[in-house]
N, C-alpha and C positions, 0 to 999 in steps of 0.2 A: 626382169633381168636386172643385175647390178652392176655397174659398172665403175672403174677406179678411174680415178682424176690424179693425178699428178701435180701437186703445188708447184710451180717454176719457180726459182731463185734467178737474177742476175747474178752473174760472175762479173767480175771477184767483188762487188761492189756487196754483196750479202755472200757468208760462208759459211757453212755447217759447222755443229760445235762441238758432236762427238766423231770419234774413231768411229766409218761403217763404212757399208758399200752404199753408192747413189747412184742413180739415175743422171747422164751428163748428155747436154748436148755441144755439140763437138763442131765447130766450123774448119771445112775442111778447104777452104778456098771457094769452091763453085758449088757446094750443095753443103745443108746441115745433117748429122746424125747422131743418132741417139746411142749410148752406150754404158755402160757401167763402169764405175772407179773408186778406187779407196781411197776417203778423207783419212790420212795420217799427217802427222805432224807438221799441220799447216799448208798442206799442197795435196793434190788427189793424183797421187802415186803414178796411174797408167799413164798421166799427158803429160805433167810439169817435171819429171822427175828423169824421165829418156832421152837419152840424147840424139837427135834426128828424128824423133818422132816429130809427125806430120799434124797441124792441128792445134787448136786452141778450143779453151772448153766457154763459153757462152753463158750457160746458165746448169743447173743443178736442181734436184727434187730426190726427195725421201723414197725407198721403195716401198712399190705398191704390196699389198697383199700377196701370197702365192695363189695358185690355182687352186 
């Protein structure tokens, strides 16, 4: 069986370097989660970029492979 690893980046202190989608974990106050977001133009679109959105993003990693 083969299985995918995920490299974790700390936020903001390492930041991806091209335009993609990542893998983000997201602290939501009392528990973390995992979710997907767009590295554009210095910020990843779905957390930094809305206003009242809930959450700060943690760390970051490259997507894995599809199925």
């Amino acid at each position: 069986m083969s299985e995918s690893k995920a490299d974790w980046h700390k936020y903001p202190s390492e930041k991806p370097k091209e335009v993609d989608e990542y893998l983000v974990t997201v602290n939501c106050g009392f528990f973390n989660v995992t979710s997907t977001s767009t590295w554009k133009n210095g910020h990843f679109t779905d957390y930094e970029n809305e206003p009242g959105k809930i959450g700060s993003i943690i760390a970051w990693a490259e997507m894995p492979e599809p199925y």
